[in-house]
C-alpha positions as CSV (number, residue, x, y, z in Angstrom):
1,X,128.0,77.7,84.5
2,X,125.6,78.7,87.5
3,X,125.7,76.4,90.2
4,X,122.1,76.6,92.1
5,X,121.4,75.3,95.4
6,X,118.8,73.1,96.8
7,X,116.6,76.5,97.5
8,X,117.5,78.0,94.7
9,X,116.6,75.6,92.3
10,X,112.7,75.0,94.0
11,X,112.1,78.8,93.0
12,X,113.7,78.9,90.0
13,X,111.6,76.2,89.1
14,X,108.2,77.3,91.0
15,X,108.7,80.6,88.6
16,X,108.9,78.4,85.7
17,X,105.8,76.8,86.6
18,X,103.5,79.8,87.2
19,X,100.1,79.6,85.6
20,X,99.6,82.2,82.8
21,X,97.6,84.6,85.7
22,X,99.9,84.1,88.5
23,X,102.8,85.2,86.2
24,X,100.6,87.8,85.3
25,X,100.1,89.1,88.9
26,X,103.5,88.8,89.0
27,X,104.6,91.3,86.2
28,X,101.3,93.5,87.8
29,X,103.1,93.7,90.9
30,X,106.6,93.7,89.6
31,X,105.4,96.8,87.4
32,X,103.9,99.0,90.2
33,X,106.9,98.1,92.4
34,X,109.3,99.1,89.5
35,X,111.2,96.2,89.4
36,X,111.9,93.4,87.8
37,X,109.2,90.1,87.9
38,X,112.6,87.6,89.0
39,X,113.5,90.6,91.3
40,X,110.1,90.6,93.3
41,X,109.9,86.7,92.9
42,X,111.8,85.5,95.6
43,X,109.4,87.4,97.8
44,X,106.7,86.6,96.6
45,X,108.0,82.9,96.8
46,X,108.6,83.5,100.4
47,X,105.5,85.4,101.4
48,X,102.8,85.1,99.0
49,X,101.5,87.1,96.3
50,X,98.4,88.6,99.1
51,X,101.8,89.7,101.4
52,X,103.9,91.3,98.1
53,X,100.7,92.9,97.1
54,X,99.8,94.7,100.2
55,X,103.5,96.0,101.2
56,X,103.5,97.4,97.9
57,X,100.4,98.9,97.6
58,X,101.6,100.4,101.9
59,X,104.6,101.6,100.2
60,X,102.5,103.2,97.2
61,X,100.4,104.9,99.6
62,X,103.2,105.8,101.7
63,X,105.1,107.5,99.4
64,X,101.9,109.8,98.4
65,X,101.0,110.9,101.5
66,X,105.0,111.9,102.1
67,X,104.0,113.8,98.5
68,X,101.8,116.1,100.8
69,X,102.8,115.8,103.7
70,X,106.0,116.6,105.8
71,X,107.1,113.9,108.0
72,X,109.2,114.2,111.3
73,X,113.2,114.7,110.7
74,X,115.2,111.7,112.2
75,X,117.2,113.9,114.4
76,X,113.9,115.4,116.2
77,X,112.9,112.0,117.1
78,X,115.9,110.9,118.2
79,X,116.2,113.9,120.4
80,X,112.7,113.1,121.5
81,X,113.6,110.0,122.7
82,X,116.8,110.7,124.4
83,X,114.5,113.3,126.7
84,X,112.2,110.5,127.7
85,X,114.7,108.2,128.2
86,X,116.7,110.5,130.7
87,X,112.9,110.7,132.1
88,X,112.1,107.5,132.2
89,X,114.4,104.9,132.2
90,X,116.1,103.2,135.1
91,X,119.6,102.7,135.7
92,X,120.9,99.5,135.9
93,X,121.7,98.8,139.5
94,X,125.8,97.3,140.4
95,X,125.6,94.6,142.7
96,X,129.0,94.0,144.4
Protein backbone atom coordinates (compact mmCIF):
# COMPACT_ATOMS: atom_id res chain seq x y z
CA UNK A 1 0.00 0.00 0.00
CA UNK A 2 1.37 3.67 -0.92
CA UNK A 3 0.64 6.09 1.49
CA UNK A 4 0.47 9.64 -0.31
CA UNK A 5 0.63 12.92 1.37
CA UNK A 6 -1.48 15.91 1.21
CA UNK A 7 0.97 17.21 -1.89
CA UNK A 8 1.27 14.26 -3.24
CA UNK A 9 -2.08 13.31 -3.74
CA UNK A 10 -3.06 17.15 -5.52
CA UNK A 11 -0.47 16.04 -8.29
CA UNK A 12 -1.26 12.72 -8.64
CA UNK A 13 -4.51 13.76 -9.12
CA UNK A 14 -3.87 17.10 -11.28
CA UNK A 15 -2.00 14.38 -13.74
CA UNK A 16 -5.08 12.39 -13.74
CA UNK A 17 -7.03 15.19 -14.82
CA UNK A 18 -4.90 16.56 -17.75
CA UNK A 19 -6.89 17.39 -20.83
CA UNK A 20 -6.16 15.04 -23.83
CA UNK A 21 -3.49 18.08 -25.24
CA UNK A 22 -1.91 19.00 -22.04
CA UNK A 23 -1.08 15.24 -21.49
CA UNK A 24 0.00 15.44 -24.87
CA UNK A 25 2.49 18.32 -24.22
CA UNK A 26 3.42 16.31 -21.58
CA UNK A 27 4.58 13.11 -23.35
CA UNK A 28 6.13 15.89 -26.15
CA UNK A 29 8.20 17.22 -23.51
CA UNK A 30 8.80 14.14 -21.53
CA UNK A 31 9.99 12.58 -24.99
CA UNK A 32 12.64 15.32 -25.99
CA UNK A 33 13.71 15.35 -22.37
CA UNK A 34 14.11 11.44 -22.43
CA UNK A 35 12.26 10.73 -19.57
CA UNK A 36 9.38 9.57 -18.32
CA UNK A 37 5.82 11.84 -18.55
CA UNK A 38 5.31 11.06 -14.33
CA UNK A 39 9.11 11.77 -14.13
CA UNK A 40 8.89 15.39 -15.78
CA UNK A 41 5.42 15.94 -14.07
CA UNK A 42 6.21 17.06 -10.85
CA UNK A 43 8.00 19.85 -12.57
CA UNK A 44 5.88 20.77 -14.68
CA UNK A 45 3.32 20.79 -11.71
CA UNK A 46 5.54 23.15 -9.99
CA UNK A 47 6.61 25.45 -12.79
CA UNK A 48 4.42 25.18 -15.64
CA UNK A 49 4.57 23.59 -18.88
CA UNK A 50 6.01 27.35 -20.66
CA UNK A 51 9.01 26.89 -17.68
CA UNK A 52 9.62 22.75 -18.47
CA UNK A 53 9.48 23.64 -22.14
CA UNK A 54 12.11 26.29 -22.24
CA UNK A 55 14.73 24.59 -19.76
CA UNK A 56 14.49 21.79 -22.04
CA UNK A 57 14.66 23.22 -25.18
CA UNK A 58 18.19 25.56 -23.15
CA UNK A 59 19.40 22.14 -22.33
CA UNK A 60 18.76 20.87 -26.03
CA UNK A 61 20.54 23.67 -27.28
CA UNK A 62 23.12 23.49 -24.73
CA UNK A 63 24.22 20.21 -25.31
CA UNK A 64 24.62 20.96 -29.31
CA UNK A 65 26.58 23.75 -29.10
CA UNK A 66 29.05 21.64 -26.45
CA UNK A 67 28.72 19.11 -29.75
CA UNK A 68 30.92 21.80 -31.60
CA UNK A 69 32.24 23.52 -29.36
CA UNK A 70 34.94 23.08 -26.49
CA UNK A 71 33.93 24.57 -23.25
CA UNK A 72 36.36 25.82 -20.42
CA UNK A 73 37.81 22.83 -18.03
CA UNK A 74 36.52 23.34 -14.41
CA UNK A 75 40.04 23.47 -12.99
CA UNK A 76 40.98 26.58 -15.39
CA UNK A 77 38.18 28.55 -13.96
CA UNK A 78 38.76 27.77 -10.73
CA UNK A 79 42.35 28.76 -11.05
CA UNK A 80 40.94 31.86 -12.69
CA UNK A 81 39.26 32.78 -9.88
CA UNK A 82 41.51 32.04 -7.15
CA UNK A 83 44.01 34.75 -9.17
CA UNK A 84 41.33 37.48 -8.94
CA UNK A 85 40.48 36.66 -5.68
CA UNK A 86 44.12 37.05 -4.24
CA UNK A 87 43.65 40.36 -6.50
CA UNK A 88 40.78 41.55 -5.44
CA UNK A 89 39.35 40.53 -2.43
CA UNK A 90 39.74 42.09 0.97
CA UNK A 91 40.68 40.50 4.11
CA UNK A 92 38.47 40.44 6.79
CA UNK A 93 39.76 42.92 9.32
CA UNK A 94 40.19 41.39 13.55
CA UNK A 95 38.88 43.77 15.85
CA UNK A 96 40.18 43.17 19.36
Amino acid sequence: MVVMDAKQKKQTDALEALSAIDRARLERLATLAQVSAEHLWPDVWLYGFDDVEEGIQADLEADEYFKHNAGIDNADVMAEARKLIVTYGKRKRRIG
